[in-house]
N, C-alpha and C positions, 0 to 999 in steps of 0.2 A: 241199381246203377242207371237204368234207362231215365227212372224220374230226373236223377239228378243232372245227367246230362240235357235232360229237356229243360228243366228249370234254368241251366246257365245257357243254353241258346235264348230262351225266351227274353232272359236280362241282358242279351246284348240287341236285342231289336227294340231293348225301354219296355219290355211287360216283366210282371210278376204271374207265380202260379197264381195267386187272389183275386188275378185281372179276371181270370177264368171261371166260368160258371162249371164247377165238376161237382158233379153228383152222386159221383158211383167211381170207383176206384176196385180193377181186379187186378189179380196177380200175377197172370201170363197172358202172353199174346194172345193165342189162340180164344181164351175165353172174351179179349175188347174185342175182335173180330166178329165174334159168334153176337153176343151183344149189337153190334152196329149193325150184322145182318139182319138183326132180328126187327131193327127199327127201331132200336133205343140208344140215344146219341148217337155221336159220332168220335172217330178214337185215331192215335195218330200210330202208324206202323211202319216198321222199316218194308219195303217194296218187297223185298219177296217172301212176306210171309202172305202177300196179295196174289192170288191167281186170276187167271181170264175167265175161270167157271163161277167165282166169286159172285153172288148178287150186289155188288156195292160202284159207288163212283170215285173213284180215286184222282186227287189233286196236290199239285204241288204247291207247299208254303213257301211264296217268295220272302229272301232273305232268311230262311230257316236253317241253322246247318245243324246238323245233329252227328256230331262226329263219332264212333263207336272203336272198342278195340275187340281184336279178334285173337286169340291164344288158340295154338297150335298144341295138344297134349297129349301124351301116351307115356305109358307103364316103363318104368325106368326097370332097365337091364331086358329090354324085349327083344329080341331078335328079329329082323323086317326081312321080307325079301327082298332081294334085290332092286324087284320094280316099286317097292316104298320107300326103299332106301333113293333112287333117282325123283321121286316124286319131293321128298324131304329137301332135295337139292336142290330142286329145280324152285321150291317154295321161298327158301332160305334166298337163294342166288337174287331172286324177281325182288324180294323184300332190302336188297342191300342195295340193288341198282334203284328200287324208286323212292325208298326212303327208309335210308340208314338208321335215322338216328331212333327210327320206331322199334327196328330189330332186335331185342335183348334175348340174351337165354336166361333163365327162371332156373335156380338150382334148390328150389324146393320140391 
């Protein structure tokens, strides 16, 4: 999913993935991170999987938006306490005031 969402940022600033010289292609974060600290290219990450102990230099792509989604999951028929039940609300409520139309509930 991240490729492909990089792929359609990339084609609305006029590149393709081809434009790119990649050489090496891994499968989670953590291992292009470990890679680019190691000295061997450079790899593009959402910010916090970046800390301040990191060896690396971190910059922003002007014009890059890399939009992601984020799902909210737990075990159907669970019982929360109370204080995850207000936290659930308090998630749901923030997500309707800043954008509705992202908000769905998933009944698989």
């Amino acid at each position: 999913a991240t490729l492909q969402v990089f792929i359609e940022a990339l084609q609305k600033i006029g590149l393709q993935l081809e434009d790119l010289s990649i050489l090496l292609e891994v499968d989670t974060l953590e291992g292009a991170k470990r890679y680019t600290m190691a000295g061997i290219g450079i790899t593009i990450l959402p910010s916090i999987c970046v800390s301040t102990s990191d060896n690396v230099k971190v910059f922003t792509i002007q014009d890059l938006s890399l939009p992601r989604q984020f799902y909210a999951v737990y075990r159907r028929n669970k019982v929360f306490t109370p204080g995850v039940e207000r936290l659930i609300d308090f998630v749901v409520k923030e997500w309707q005031n800043h954008a509705p139309s992202i908000l769905r509930q998933r009944s698989n």
